[in-house]
C-alpha positions as CSV (number, residue, x, y, z in Angstrom):
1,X,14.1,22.3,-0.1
2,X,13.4,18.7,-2.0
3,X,10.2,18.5,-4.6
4,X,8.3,16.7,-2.3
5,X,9.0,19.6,0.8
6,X,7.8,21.9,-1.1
7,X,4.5,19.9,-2.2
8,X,3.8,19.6,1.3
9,X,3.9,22.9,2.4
10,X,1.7,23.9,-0.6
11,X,-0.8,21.3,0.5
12,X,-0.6,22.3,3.8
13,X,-1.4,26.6,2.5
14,X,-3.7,24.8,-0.1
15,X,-5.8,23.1,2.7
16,X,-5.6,26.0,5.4
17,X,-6.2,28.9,3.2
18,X,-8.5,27.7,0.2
19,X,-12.2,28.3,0.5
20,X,-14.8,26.4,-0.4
21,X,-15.8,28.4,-3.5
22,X,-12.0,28.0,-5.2
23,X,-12.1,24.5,-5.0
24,X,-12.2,22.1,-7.8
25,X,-15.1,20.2,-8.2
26,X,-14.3,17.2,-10.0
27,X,-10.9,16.2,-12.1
28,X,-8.0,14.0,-10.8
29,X,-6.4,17.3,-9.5
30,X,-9.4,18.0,-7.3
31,X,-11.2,15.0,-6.4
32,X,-10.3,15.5,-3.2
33,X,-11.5,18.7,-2.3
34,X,-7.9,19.5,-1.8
35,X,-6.4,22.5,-4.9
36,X,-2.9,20.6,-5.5
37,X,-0.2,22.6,-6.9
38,X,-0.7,23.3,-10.2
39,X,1.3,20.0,-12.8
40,X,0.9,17.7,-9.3
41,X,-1.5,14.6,-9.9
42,X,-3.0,12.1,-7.8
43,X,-1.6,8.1,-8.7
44,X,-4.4,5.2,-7.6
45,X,-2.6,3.0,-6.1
46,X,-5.1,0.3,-4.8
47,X,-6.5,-2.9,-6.3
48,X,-10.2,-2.8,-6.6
49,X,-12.1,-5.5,-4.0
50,X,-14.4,-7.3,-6.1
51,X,-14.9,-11.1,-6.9
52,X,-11.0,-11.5,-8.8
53,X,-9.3,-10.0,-5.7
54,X,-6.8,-12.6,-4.4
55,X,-6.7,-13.9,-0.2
56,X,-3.6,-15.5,1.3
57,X,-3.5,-19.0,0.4
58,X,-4.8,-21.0,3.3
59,X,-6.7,-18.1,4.3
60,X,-10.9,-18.9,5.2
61,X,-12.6,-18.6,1.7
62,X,-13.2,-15.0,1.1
63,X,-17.1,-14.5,0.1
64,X,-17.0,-11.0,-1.6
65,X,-20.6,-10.5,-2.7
66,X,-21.2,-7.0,-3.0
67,X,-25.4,-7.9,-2.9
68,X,-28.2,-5.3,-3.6
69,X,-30.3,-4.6,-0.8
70,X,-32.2,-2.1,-2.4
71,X,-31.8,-0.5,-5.7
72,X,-35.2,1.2,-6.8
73,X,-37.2,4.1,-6.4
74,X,-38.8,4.3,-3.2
75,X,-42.8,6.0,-2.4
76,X,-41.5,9.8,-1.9
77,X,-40.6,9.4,-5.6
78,X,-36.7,9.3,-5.1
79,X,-34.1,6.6,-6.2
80,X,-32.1,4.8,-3.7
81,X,-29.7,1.8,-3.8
82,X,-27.7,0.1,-0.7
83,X,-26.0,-3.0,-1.2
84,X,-24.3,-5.1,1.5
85,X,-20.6,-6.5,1.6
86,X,-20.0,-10.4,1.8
87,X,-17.0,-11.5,4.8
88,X,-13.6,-11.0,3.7
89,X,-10.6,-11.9,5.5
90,X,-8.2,-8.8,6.7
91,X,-5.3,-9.9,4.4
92,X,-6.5,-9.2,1.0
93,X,-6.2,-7.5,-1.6
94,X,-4.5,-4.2,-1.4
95,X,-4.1,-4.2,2.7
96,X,-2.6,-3.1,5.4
97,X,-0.8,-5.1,8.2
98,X,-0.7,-4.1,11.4
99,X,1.4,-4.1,14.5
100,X,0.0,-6.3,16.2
101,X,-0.4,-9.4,13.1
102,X,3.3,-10.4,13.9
103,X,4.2,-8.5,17.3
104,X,1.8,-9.6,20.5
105,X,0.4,-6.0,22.3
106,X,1.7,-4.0,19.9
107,X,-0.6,-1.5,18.3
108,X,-3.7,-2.7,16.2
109,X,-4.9,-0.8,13.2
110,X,-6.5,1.4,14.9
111,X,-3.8,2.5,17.0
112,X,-1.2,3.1,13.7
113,X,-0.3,7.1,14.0
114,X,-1.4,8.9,10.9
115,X,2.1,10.1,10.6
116,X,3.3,6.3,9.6
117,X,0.9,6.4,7.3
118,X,0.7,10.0,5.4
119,X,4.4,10.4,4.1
120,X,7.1,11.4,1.7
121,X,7.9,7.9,-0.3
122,X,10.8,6.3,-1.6
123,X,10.6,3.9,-4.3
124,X,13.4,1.2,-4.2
125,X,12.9,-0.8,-7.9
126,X,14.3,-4.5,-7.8
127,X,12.0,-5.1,-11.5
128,X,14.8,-6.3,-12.9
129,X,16.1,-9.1,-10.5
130,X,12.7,-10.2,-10.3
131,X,12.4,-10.5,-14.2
132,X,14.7,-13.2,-14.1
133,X,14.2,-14.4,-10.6
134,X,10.7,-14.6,-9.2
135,X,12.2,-15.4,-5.5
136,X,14.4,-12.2,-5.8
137,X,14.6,-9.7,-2.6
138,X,15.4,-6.7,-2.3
139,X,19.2,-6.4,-0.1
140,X,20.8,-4.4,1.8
141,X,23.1,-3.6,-1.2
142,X,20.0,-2.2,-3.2
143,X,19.2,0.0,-0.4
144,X,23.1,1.2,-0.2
145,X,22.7,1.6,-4.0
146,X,19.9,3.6,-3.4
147,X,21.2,6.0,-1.1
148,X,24.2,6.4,-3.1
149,X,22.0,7.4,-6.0
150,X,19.3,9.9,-3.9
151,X,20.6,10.6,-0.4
152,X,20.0,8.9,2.8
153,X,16.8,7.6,3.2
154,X,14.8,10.1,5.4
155,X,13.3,9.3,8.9
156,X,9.3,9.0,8.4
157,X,9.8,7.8,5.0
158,X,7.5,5.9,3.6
159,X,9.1,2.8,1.1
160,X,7.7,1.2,-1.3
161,X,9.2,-1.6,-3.5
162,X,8.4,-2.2,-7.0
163,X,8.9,-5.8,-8.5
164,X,6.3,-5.2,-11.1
165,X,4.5,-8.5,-9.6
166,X,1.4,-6.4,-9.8
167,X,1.0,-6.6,-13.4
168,X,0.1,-10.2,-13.0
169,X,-2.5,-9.2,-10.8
170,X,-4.8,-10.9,-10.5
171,X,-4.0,-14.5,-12.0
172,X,-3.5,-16.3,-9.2
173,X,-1.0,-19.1,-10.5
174,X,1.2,-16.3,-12.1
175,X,1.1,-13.6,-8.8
176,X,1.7,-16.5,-6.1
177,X,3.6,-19.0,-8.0
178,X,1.2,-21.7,-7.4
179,X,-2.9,-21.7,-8.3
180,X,-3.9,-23.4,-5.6
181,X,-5.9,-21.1,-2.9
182,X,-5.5,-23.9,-0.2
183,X,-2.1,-24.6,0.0
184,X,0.2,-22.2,1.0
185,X,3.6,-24.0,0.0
186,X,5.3,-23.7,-3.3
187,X,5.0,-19.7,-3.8
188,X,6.9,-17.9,-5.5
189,X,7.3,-14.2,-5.4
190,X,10.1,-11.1,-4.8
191,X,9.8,-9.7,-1.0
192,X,12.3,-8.3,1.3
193,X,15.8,-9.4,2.3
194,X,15.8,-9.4,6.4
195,X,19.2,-7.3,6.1
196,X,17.3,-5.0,4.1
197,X,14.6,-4.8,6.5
198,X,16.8,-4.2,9.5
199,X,18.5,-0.5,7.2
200,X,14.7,0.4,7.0
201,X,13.8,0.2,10.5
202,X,17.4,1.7,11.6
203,X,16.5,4.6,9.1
204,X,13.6,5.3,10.8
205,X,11.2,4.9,8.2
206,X,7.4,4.9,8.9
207,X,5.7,2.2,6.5
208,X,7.2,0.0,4.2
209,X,4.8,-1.4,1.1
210,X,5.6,-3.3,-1.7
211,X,3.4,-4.7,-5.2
212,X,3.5,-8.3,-4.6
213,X,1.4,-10.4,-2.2
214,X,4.4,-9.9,0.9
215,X,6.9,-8.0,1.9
216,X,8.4,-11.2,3.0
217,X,9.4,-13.8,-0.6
218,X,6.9,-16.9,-1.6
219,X,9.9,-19.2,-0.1
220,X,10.0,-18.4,3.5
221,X,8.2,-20.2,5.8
222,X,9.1,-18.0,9.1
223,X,8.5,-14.7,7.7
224,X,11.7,-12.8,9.3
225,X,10.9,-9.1,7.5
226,X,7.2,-9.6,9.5
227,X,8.7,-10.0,12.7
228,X,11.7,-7.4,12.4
229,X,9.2,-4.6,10.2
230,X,6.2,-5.1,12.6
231,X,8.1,-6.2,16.2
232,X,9.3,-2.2,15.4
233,X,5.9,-0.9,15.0
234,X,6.4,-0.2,11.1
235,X,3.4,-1.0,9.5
236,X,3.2,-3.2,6.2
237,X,1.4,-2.5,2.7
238,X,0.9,-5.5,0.5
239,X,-0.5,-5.8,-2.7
240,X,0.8,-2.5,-4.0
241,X,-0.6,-1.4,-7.3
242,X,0.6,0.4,-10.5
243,X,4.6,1.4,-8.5
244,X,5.6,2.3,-12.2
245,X,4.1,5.6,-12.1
246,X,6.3,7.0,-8.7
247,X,9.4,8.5,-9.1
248,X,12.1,7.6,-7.3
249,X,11.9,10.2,-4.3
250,X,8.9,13.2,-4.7
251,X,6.0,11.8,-4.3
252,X,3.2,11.8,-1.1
253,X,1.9,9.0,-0.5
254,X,-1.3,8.8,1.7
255,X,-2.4,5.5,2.9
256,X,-5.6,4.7,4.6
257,X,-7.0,1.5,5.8
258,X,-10.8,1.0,7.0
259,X,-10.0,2.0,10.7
260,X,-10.7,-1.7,12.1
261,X,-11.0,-1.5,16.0
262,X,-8.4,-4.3,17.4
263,X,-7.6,-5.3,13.8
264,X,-4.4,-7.0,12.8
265,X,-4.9,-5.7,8.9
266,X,-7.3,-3.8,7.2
267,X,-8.4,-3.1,2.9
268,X,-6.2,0.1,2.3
269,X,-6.6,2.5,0.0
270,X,-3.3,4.2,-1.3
271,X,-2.4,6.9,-3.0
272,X,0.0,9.3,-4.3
273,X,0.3,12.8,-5.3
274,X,2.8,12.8,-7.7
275,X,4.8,16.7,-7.7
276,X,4.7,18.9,-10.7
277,X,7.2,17.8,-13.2
C-alpha cells in the first residue's frame, strides 16, 4: 500500500470515527476539523486575492476592493464587520478552469465531480529547464522519465507541475514575460507540451495544475493543452503556489473552487496534506 493509500484510509477512519470532543481545535494539523495522521501536515497552496493578484492580460480590469460595509459595534452592544468584494474576472489568480472554458457543452464548474478534484497528486518538476528557458514545457519524455522513476502514473491522479514561476509571483513583468496588462502577446512562461498533455489524459488522470499563469506556454497563441486537457473533461489549475513543498508522489491534494453555477473558471483554493515523513 503506497504512503498516500494509506493516508487516505486514515483520513477516511479519522473522519468517520472521530468525535467531536477528540478533535483538534486549532494548529495546521487540525484546522480543519479533520485529526490527520500523526507527522502529516497541511501545504497552502493558493495565492491570496487581494489588490497585487494578477488577471490574464487582455482580461476586463479586475476591481478587487475588498470595501467595509460595516465594521463597528452595533446597539445590542456587539461588534460586527461585513465587507463587500469588488468584480473580478474568473481567470485569476489561483483558479480553476473549467470544462466548458475551451470545450462547448461540456461541464461548467459546477458540474466538475469532486473526485477530479480531491486526489492523490503527482508532481512532475521541469524547474530546471525553465531556469534557463522561460518558454520551456514539460514533454512527453519528462512524463516517461517520470514514470520510470515512480511507477505509472495512476488513473484519478491529480498532476501538478512545478516551474518555480510562482516565486515571481506577483511581478507582473517577471511572471508573464511582458508588464503590460493589456496586451496579451509577447509572454513568456513554461506550460505544457501538447504530447505531454495527450499521456495525461490517456493515463486517466483527473486534474492537471501547474504554478505559472497556464498550463499552456506564454508563446502559443491556439492553446492546444486547453483544447486536448479540457475537450477530455480534465479540469485545469493555474496559478499554482509554493509546488516546492510536495513530494514527488504522497501527497492529497484537495482543490476547491467557489462553486460558480454555469462558470467556465472559478478562485480555487488548494491544498495538500503532505503524509508523515
Amino acid at each position: 500500500m503506497g504512503s498516500c493509500t494509506r493516508l487516505v484510509v486514515a483520513l477516511s477512519l479519522a473522519i468517520g470515527c472521530a468525535r467531536p470532543s477528540t478533535l483538534p481545535a486549532s494548529g495546521a494539523s487540525g484546522a480543519s476539523g479533520i485529526r490527520l495522521p500523526l507527522g502529516a501536515r497541511l501545504v497552502e497552496l493558493t495565492h491570496p486575492f487581494d489588490d497585487k493578484t494578477l488577471y490574464w492580460p487582455e482580461d476586463p480590469p479586475a476591481h478587487f476592493e475588498l470595501k467595509p460595509l460595516w465594521c463597528d459595534a452595533v446597539d445590542a452592544g456587539f461588534f460586527v464587520c461585513l465587507k463587500q468584494v469588488g468584480s473580478i474576472p474568473e481567470h485569476g489568480g489561483t483558479h480553476l478552469d473549467a470544462p466548458l472554458h475551451f470545450a462547448k457543452d461540456h461541464p461548467t464548474v459546477d458540474k466538475i465531480p469532486l473526485a477530479r478534484l480531491i486526489a492523490p497528486a503527482v508532481v512532475l518538476d521541469i524547474s530546471v529547464a525553465a531556469s534557463t528557458n522561460p518558454d520551456a514545457t514539460l514533454r512527453s519524455a519528462d512524463v516517461d522519465a517520470f514514470e520510470r522513476a515512480h511507477g505509472t502514473i495512476e488513473r484519478g491522479s491529480i498532476v501538478l507541475v512545478r516551474t518555480r514561476w510562482a516565486e515571481r509571483w506577483p511581478d507582473r513583468a517577471r511572471y508573464f514575460g511582458n508588464a503590460r496588462a493589456d496586451e496579451n502577446k509577447n509572454l513568456h512562461f513554461p506550460g505544457i507540451d501538447p504530447g505531454a498533455a495527450r499521456m495525461l489524459v490517456q493515463r486517466g488522470v483527473a486534474a492537471v495544475g501547474i504554478d505559472s499563469p497556464s498550463v499552456d506556454p506564454g508563446v502559443v497563441v491556439d492553446y492546444p493543452v486547453h483544447q486536448i486537457l479540457l475537450g477530455a473533461d480534465v479540469p485545469q489549475f493555474e496559478n499554482v503556489a509554493s509546488l516546492r513543498e510536495l513530494p514527488a508522489k504522497g501527497a492529497l491534494v484537495i482543490a476547491l473552487p467557489m462553486d460558480i453555477a454555469g462558470g467556465t473558471g472559478a478562485p480555487l483554493r488548494i491544498v495538500a496534506i503532505l503524509p508523515p515523513t
